[in-house]
Biopython code that builds the backbone (N, CA, C, O; Angstrom):
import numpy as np
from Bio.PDB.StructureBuilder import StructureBuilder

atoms = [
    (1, "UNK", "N", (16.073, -9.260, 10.384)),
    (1, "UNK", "CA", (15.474, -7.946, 10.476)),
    (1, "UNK", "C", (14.240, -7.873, 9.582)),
    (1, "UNK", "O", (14.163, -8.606, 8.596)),
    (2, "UNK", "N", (13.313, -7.048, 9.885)),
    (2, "UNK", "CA", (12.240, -7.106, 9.007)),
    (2, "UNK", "C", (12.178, -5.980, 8.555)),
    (2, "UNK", "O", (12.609, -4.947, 9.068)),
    (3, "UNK", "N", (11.437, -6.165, 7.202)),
    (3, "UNK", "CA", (11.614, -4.983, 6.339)),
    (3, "UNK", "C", (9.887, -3.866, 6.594)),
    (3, "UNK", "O", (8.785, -4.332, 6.885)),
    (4, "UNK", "N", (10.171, -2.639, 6.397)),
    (4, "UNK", "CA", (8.831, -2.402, 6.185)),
    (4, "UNK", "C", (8.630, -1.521, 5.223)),
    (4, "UNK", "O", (9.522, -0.690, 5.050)),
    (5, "UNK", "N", (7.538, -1.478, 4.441)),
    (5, "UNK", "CA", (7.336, -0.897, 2.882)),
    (5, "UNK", "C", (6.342, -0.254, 3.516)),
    (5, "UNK", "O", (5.711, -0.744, 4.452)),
    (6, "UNK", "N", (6.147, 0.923, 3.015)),
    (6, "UNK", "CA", (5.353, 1.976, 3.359)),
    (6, "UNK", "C", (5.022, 2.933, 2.380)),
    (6, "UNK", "O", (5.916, 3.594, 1.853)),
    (7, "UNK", "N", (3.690, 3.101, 2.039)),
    (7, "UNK", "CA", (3.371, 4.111, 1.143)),
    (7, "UNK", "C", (2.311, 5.043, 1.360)),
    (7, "UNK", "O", (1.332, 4.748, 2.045)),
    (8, "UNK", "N", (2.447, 6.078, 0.848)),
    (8, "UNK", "CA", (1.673, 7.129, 1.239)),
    (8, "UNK", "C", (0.759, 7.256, 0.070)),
    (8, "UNK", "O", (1.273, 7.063, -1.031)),
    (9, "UNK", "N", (-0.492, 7.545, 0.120)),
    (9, "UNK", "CA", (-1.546, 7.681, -1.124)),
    (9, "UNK", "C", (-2.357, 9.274, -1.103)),
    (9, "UNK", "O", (-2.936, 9.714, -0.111)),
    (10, "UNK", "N", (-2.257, 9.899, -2.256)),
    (10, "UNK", "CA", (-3.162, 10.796, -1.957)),
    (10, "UNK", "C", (-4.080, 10.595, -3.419)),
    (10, "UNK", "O", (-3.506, 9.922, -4.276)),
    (11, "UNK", "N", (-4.997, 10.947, -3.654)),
    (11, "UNK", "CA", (-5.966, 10.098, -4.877)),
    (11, "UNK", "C", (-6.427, 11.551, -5.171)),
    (11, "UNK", "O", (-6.656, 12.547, -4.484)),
    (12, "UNK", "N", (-6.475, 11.147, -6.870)),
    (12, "UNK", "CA", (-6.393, 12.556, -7.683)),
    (12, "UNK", "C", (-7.803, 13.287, -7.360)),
    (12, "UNK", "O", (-8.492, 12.480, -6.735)),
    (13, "UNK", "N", (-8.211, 14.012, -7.472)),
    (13, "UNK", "CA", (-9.470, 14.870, -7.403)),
    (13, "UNK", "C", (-10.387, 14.194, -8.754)),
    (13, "UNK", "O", (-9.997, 13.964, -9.899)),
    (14, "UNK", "N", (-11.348, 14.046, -8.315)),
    (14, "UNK", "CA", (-12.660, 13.186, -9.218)),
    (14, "UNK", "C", (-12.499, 11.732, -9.072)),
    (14, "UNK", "O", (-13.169, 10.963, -9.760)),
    (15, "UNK", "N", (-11.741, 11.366, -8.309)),
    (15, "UNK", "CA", (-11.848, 9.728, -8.008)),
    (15, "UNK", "C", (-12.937, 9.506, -6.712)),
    (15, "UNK", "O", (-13.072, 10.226, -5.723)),
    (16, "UNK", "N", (-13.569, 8.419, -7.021)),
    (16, "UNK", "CA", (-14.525, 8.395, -6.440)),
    (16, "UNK", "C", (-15.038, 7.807, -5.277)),
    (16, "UNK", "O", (-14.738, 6.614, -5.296)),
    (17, "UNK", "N", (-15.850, 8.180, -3.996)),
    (17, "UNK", "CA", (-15.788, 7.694, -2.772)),
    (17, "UNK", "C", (-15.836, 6.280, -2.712)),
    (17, "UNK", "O", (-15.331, 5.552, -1.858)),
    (18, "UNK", "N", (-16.579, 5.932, -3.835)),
    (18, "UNK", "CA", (-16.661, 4.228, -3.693)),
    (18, "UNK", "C", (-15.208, 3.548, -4.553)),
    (18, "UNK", "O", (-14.802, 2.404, -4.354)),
    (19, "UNK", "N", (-14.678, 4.368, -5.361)),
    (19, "UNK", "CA", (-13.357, 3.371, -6.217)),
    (19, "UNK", "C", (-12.733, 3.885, -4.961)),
    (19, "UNK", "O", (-12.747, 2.855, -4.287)),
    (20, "UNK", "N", (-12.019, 5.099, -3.959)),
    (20, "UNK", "CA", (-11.436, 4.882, -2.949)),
    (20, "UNK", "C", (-11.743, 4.080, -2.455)),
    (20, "UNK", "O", (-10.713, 3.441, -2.667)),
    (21, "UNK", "N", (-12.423, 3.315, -1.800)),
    (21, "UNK", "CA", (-13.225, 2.700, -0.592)),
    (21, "UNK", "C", (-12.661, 0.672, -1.563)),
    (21, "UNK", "O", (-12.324, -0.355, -0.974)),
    (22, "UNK", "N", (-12.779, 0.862, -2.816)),
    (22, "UNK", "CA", (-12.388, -0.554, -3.173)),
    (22, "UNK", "C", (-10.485, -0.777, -3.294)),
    (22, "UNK", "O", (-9.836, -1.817, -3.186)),
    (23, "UNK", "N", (-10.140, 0.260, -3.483)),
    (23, "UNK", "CA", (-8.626, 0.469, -3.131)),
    (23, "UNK", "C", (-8.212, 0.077, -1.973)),
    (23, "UNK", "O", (-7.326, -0.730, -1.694)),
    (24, "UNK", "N", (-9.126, 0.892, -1.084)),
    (24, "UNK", "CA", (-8.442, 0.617, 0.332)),
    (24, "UNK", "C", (-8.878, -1.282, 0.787)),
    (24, "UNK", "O", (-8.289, -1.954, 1.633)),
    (25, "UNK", "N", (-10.128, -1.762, -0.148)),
    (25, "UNK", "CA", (-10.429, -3.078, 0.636)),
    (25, "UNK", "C", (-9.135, -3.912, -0.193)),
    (25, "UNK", "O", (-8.484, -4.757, 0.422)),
    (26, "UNK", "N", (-8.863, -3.617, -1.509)),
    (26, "UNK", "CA", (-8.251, -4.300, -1.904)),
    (26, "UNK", "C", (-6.313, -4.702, -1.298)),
    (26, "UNK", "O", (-5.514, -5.635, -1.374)),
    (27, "UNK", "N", (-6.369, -3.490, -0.806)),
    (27, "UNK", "CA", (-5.091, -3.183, -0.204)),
    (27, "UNK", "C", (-5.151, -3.896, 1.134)),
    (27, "UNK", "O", (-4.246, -4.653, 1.486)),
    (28, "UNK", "N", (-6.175, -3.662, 1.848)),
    (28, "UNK", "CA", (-6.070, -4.416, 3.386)),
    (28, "UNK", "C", (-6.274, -5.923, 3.357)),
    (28, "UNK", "O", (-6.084, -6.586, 4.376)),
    (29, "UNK", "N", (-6.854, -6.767, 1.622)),
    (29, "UNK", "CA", (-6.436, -8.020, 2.102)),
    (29, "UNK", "C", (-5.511, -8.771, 0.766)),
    (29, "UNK", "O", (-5.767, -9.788, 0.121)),
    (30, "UNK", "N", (-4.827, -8.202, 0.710)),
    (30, "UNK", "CA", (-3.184, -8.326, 0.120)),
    (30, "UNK", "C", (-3.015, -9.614, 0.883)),
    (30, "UNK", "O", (-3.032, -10.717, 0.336)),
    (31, "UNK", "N", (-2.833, -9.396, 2.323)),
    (31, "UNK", "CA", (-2.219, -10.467, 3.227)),
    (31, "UNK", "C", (-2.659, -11.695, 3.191)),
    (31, "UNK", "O", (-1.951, -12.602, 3.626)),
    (32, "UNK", "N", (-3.884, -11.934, 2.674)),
    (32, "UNK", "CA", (-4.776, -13.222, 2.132)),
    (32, "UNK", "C", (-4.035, -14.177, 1.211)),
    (32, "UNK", "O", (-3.932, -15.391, 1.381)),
    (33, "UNK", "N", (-3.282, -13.104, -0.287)),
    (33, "UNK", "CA", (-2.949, -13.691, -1.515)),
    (33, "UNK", "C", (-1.785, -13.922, -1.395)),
    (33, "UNK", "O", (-1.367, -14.899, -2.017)),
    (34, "UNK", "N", (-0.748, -13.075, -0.503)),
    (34, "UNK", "CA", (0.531, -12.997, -1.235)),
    (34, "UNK", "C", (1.055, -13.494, 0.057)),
    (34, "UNK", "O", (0.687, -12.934, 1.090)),
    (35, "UNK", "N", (1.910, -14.529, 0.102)),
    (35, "UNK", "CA", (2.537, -15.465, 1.085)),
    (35, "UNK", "C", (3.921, -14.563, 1.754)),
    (35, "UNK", "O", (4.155, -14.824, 2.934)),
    (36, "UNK", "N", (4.848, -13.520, 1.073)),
    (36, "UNK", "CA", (5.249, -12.761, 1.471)),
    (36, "UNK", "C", (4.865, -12.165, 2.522)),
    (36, "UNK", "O", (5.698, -12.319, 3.415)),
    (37, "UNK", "N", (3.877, -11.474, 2.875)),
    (37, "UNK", "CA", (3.905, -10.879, 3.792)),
    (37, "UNK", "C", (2.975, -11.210, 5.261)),
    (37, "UNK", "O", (1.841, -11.574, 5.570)),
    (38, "UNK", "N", (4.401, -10.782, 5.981)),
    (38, "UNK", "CA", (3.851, -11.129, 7.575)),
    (38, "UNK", "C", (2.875, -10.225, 8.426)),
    (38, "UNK", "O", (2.352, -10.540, 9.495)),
    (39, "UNK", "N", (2.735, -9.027, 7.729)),
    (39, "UNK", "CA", (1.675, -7.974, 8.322)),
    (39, "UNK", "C", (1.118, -7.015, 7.371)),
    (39, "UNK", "O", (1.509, -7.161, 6.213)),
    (40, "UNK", "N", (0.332, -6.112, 7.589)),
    (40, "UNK", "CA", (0.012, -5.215, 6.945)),
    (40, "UNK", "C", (-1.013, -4.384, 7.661)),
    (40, "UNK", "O", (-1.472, -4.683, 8.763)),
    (41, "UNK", "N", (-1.412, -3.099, 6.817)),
    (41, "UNK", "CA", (-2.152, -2.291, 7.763)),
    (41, "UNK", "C", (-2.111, -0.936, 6.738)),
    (41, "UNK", "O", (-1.175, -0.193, 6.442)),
    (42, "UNK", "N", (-3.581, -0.942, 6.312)),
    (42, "UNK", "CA", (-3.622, 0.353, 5.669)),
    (42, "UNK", "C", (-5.184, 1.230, 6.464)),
    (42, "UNK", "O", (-5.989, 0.751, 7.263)),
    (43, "UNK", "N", (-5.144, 2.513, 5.900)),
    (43, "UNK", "CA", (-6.292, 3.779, 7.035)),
    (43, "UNK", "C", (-5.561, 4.723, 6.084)),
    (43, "UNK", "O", (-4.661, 4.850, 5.254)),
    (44, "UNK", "N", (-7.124, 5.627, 7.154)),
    (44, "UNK", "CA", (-7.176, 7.262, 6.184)),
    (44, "UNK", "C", (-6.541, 7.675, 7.648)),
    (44, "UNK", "O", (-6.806, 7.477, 8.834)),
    (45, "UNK", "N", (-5.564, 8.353, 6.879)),
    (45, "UNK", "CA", (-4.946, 10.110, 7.259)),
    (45, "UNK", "C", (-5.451, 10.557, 8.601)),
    (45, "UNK", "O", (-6.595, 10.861, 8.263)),
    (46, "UNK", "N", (-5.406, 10.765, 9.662)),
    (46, "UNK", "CA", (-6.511, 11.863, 10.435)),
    (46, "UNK", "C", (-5.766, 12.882, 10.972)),
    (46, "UNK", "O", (-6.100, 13.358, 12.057)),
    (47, "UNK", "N", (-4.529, 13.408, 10.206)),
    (47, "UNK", "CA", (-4.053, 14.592, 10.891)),
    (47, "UNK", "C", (-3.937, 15.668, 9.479)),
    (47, "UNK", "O", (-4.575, 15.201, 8.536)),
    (48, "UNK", "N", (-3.487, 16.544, 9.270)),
    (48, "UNK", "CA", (-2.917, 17.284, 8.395)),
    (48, "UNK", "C", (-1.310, 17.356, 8.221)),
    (48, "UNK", "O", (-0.612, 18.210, 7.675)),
    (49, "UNK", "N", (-1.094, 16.579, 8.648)),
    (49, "UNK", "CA", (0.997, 16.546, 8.740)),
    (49, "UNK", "C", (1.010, 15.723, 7.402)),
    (49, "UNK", "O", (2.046, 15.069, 7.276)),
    (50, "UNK", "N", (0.162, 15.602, 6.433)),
    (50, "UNK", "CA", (1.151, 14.437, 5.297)),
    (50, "UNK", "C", (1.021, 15.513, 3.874)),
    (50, "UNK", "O", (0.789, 15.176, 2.713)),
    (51, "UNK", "N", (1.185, 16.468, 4.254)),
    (51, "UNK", "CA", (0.979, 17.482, 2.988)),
    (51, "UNK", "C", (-0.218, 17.557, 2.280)),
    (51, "UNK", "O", (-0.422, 18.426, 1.432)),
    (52, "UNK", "N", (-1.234, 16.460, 2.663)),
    (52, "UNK", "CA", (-2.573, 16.091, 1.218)),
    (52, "UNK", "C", (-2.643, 14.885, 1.117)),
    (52, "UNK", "O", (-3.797, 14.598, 0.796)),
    (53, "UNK", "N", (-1.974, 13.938, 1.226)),
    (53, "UNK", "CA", (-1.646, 12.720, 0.987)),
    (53, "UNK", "C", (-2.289, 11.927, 2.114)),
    (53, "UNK", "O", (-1.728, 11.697, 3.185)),
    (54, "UNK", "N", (-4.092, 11.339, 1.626)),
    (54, "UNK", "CA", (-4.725, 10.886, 2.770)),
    (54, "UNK", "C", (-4.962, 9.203, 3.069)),
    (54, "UNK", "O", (-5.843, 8.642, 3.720)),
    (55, "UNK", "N", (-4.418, 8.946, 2.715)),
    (55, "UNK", "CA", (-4.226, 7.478, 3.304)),
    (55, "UNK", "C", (-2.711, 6.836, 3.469)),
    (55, "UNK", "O", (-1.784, 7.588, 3.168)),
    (56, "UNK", "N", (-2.368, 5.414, 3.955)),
    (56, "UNK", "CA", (-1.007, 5.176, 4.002)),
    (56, "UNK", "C", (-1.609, 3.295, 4.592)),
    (56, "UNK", "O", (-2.447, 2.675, 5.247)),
    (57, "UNK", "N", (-0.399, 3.179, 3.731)),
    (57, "UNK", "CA", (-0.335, 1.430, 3.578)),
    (57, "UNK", "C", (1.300, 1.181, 4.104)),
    (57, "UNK", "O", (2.268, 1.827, 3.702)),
    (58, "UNK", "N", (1.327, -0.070, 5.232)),
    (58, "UNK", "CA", (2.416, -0.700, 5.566)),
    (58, "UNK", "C", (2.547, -1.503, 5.715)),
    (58, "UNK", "O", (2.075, -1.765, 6.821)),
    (59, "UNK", "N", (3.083, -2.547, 5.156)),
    (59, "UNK", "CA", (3.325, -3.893, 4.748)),
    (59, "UNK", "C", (4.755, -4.432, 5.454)),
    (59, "UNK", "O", (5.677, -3.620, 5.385)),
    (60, "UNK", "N", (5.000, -5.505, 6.018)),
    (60, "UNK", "CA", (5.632, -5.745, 6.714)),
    (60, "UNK", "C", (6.261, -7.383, 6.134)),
    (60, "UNK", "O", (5.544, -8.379, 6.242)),
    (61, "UNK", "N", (7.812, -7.467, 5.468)),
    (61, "UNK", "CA", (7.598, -8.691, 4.907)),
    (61, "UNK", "C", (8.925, -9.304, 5.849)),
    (61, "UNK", "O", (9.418, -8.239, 6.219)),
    (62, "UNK", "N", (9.741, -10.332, 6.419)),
    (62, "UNK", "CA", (10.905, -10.732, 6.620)),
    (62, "UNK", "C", (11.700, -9.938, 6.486)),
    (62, "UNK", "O", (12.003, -8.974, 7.189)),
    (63, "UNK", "N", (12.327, -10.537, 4.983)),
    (63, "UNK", "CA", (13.808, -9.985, 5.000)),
    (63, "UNK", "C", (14.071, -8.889, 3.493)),
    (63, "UNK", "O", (13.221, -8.434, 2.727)),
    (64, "UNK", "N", (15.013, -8.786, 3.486)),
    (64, "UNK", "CA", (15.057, -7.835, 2.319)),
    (64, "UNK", "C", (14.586, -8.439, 0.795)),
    (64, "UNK", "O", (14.112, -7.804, -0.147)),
    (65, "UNK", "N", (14.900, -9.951, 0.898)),
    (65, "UNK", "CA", (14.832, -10.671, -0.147)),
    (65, "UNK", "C", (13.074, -10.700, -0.780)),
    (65, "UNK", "O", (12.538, -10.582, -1.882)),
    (66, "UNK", "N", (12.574, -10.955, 0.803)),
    (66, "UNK", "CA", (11.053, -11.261, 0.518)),
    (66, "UNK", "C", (10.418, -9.656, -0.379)),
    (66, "UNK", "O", (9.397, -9.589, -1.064)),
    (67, "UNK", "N", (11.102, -8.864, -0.172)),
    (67, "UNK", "CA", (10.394, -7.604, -0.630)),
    (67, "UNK", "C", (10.254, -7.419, -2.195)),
    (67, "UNK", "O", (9.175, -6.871, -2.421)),
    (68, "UNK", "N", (11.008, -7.698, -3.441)),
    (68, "UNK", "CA", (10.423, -8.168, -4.925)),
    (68, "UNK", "C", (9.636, -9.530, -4.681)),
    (68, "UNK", "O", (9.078, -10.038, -5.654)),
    (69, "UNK", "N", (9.566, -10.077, -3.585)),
    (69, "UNK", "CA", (8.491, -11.449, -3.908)),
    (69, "UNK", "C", (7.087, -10.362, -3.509)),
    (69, "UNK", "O", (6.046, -10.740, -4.046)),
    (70, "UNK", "N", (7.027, -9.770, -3.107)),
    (70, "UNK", "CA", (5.764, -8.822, -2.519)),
    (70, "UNK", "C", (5.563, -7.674, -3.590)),
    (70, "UNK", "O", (4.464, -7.445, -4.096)),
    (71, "UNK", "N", (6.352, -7.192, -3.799)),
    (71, "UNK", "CA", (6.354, -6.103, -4.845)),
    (71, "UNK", "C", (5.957, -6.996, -6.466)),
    (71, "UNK", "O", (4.948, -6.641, -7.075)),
    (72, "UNK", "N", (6.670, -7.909, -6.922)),
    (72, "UNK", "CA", (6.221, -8.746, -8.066)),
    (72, "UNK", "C", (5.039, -9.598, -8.251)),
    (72, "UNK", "O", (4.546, -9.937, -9.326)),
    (73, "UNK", "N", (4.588, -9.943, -6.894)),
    (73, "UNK", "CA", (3.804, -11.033, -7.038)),
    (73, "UNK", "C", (2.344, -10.623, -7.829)),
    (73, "UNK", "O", (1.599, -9.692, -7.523)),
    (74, "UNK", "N", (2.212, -11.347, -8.647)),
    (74, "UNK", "CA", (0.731, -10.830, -9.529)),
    (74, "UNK", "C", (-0.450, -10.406, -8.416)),
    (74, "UNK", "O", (-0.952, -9.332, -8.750)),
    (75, "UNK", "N", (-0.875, -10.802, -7.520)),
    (75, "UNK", "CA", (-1.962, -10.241, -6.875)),
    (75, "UNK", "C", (-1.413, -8.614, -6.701)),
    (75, "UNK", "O", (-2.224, -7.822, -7.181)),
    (76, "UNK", "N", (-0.236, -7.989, -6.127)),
    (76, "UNK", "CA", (0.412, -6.675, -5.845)),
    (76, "UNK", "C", (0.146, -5.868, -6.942)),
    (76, "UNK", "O", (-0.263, -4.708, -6.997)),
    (77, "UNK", "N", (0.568, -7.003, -8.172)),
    (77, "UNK", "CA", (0.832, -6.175, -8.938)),
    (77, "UNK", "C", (-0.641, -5.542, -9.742)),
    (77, "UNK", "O", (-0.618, -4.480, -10.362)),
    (78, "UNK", "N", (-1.856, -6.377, -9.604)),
    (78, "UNK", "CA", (-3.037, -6.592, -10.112)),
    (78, "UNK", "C", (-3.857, -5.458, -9.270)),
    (78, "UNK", "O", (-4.956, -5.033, -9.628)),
    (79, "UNK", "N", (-3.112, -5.003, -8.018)),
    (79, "UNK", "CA", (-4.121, -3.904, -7.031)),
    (79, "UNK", "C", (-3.113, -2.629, -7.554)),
    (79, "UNK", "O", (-3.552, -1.611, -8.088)),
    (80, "UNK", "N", (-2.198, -2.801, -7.386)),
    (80, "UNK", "CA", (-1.145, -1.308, -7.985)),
    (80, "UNK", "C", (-0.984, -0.851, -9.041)),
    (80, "UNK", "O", (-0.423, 0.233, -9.199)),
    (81, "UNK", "N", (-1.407, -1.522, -9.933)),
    (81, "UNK", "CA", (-1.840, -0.868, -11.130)),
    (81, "UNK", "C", (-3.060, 0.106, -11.286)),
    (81, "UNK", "O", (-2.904, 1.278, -11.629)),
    (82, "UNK", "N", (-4.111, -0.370, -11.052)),
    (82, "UNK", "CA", (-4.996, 0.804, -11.153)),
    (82, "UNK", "C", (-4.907, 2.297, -9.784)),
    (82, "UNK", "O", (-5.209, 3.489, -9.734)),
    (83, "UNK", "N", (-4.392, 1.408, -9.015)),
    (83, "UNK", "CA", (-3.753, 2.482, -7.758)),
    (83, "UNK", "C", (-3.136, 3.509, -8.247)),
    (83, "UNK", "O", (-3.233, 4.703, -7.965)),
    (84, "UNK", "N", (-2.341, 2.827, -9.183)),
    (84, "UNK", "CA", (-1.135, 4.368, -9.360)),
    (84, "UNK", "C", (-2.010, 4.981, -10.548)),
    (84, "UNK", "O", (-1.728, 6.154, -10.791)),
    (85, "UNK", "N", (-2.984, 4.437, -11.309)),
    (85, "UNK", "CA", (-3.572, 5.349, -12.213)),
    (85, "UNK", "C", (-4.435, 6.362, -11.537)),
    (85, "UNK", "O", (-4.531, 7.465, -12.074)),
    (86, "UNK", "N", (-5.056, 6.132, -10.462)),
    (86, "UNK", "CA", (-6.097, 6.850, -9.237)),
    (86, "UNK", "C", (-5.201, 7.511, -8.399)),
    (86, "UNK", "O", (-5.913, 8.417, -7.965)),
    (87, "UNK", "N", (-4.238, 7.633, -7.952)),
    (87, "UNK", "CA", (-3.348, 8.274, -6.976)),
    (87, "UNK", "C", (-1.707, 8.451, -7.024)),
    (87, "UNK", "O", (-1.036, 7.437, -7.212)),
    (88, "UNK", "N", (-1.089, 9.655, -6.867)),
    (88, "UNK", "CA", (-0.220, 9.708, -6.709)),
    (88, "UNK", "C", (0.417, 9.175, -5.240)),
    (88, "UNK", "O", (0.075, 9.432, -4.086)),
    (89, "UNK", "N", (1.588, 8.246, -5.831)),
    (89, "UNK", "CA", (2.297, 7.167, -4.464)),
    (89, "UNK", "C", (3.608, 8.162, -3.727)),
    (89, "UNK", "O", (4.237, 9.083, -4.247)),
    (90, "UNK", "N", (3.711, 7.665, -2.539)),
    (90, "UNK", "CA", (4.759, 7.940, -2.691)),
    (90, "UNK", "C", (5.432, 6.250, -1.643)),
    (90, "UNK", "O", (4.541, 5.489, -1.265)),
    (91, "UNK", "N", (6.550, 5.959, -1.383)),
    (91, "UNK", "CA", (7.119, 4.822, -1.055)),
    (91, "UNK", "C", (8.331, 4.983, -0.178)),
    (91, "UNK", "O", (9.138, 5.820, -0.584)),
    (92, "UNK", "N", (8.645, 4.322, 1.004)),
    (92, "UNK", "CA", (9.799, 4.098, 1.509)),
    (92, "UNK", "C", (10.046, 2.769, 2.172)),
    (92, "UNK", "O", (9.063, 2.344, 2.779)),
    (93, "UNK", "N", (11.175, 1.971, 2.205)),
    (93, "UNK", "CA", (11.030, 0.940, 2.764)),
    (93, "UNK", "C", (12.259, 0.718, 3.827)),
    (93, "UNK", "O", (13.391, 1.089, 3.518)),
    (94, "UNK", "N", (11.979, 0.064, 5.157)),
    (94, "UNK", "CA", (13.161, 0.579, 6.171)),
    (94, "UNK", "C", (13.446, -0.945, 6.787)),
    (94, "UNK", "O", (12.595, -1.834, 6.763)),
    (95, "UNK", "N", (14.420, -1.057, 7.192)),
    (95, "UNK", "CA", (14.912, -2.604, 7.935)),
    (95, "UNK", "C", (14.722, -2.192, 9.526)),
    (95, "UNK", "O", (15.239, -1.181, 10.001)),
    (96, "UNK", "N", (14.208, -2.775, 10.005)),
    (96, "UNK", "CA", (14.399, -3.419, 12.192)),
    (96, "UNK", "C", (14.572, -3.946, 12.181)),
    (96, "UNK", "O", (14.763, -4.556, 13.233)),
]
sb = StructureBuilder()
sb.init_structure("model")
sb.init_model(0)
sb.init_chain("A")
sb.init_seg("    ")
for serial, (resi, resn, name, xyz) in enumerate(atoms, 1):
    if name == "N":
        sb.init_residue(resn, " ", resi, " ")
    sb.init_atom(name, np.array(xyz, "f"), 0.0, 1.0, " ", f" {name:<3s}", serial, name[0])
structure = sb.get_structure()
């Protein structure tokens, strides 16, 4: 079954069009560094259904196991750090 990690981003007020814009590049090539994962796919928002919260990242790894190899791996951890200082996350992760 494959797992999928999913997060929702909404980025604090005074963060800036261009540090958004390096978030989002840094996030869409994750899939480059980290051998974990088999897909991914992050974009802005285009409805009003997410409360405020305008972008969303989904990462797609195997199995349940692979998901701390994705979540730990220093490149993840090297883009999510300043992420969560720029935006409040939110996270869910589901098995198919």
């Amino acid at each position: 079954m494959a797992v999928h990690h999913m997060v929702w981003i909404k980025f604090h007020e005074g963060v800036s069009d261009q540090r958004i814009a390096e978030h989002i590049h840094n996030l869409a090539t994750m899939d480059e560094q980290i051998p974990a994962i088999m897909s991914s796919a992050v974009g802005e928002n285009f409805t009003d259904r997410a409360k405020g919260f305008t972008h969303g990242l989904i990462v797609t790894v195997e199995t349940r196991d692979d998901l701390p190899r994705y979540l730990q791996h220093p490149h993840h951890v090297q883009i999510a750090t300043p992420l969560r200082e720029d935006a409040e996350l939110m996270a869910m992760d589901i098995e198919n």
